[in-house]
N, C-alpha and C positions, 0 to 999 in steps of 0.2 A: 466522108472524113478520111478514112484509109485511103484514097488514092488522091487525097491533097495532101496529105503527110507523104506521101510513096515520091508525089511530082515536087512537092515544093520545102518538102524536112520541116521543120517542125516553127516554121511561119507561122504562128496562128493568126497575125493580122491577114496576113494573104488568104490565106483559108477561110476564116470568117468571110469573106469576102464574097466567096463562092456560095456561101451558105445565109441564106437572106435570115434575118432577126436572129439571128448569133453575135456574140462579141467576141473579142479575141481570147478574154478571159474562159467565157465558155468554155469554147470550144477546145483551149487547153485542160480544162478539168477534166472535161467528158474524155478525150482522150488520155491522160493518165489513169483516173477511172479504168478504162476499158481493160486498157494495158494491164492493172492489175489482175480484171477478170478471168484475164485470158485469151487466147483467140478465137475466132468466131469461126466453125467452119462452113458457112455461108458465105464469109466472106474471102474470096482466096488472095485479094492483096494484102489484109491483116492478115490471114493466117501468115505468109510467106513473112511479113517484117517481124512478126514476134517472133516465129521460130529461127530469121536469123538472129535476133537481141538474144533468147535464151534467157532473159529474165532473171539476174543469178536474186535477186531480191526478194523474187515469189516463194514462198512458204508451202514446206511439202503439207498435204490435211494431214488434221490432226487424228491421231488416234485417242483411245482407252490406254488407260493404264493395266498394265497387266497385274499380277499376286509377283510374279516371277521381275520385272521391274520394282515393283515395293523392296522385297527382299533384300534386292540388288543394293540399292539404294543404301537404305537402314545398315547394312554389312558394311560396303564399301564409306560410309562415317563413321563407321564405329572406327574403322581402320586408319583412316587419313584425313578422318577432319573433316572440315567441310570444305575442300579440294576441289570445289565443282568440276573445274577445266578435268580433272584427271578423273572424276567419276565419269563424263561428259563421253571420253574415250571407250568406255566399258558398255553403254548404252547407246547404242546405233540409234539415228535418227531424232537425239534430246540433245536440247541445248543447256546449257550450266542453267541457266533460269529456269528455266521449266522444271528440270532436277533440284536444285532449289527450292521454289515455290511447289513441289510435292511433297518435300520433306517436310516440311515447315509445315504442308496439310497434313501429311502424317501424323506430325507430332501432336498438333490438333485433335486430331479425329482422337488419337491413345487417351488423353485427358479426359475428351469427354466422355470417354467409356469408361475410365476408373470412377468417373464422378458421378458415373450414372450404378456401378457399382456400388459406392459406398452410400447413396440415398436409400437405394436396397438394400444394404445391409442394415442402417439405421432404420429403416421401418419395418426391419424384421424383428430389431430388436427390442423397438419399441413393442410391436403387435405383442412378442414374448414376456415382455416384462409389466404388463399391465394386463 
């Protein structure tokens, strides 16, 4: 498939062509597909067309959240709102969304612990008062 994309771009009926019980449809998935996985270095005519594309669309892996990101985060709201683009800046390598949908887990996670607090404290004070 990489060296009927390399000879003929991105033809897939021509290609299929090449490749008996394939469709053109196929064989365009499967290629996108790939593209996303990455290059094969097996293969040295993929390796060589992705690494000329560079892929601006592929996604660095994801990491962990750090305590030291939390913090971050939690401070930089208190201060400007919910600014994403401009907390975005503060935090290398996080998207406004992702900075987002942490806070939002954050705020989460804080409730369920006051709520798991005060079940405790109500069944303390029960145990105490009976």
């Amino acid at each position: 498939m990489s060296r009927g994309v390399a000879e003929l771009g991105q033809k897939w009926r021509a290609i299929a062509e090449r490749l008996p019980g394939r469709s053109d449809d196929a064989v365009r998935s499967r290629w996108k597909r790939l593209a996303k996985a990455g290059p094969n270095p097996n293969d040295p005519v993929g390796a060589s067309l992705s690494a000329e594309q560079g892929d601006p669309n592929r996604r660095p892996p994801r990491t962990a959240w750090s305590l030291e990101e939390d913090q971050i985060i939690v401070e930089m709201v208190e201060q400007l709102g919910f600014k994403w683009g401009q907390i975005e800046q503060v935090l290398e390598g996080r998207n406004p969304s992702a900075i987002r949908n942490r806070f939002y887990r954050l705020q989460q996670q804080q409730q369920e612990q006051q709520q798991e607090q005060q079940q405790q404290q109500q069944g303390i004070h029960y145990l105490t008062t009976n």
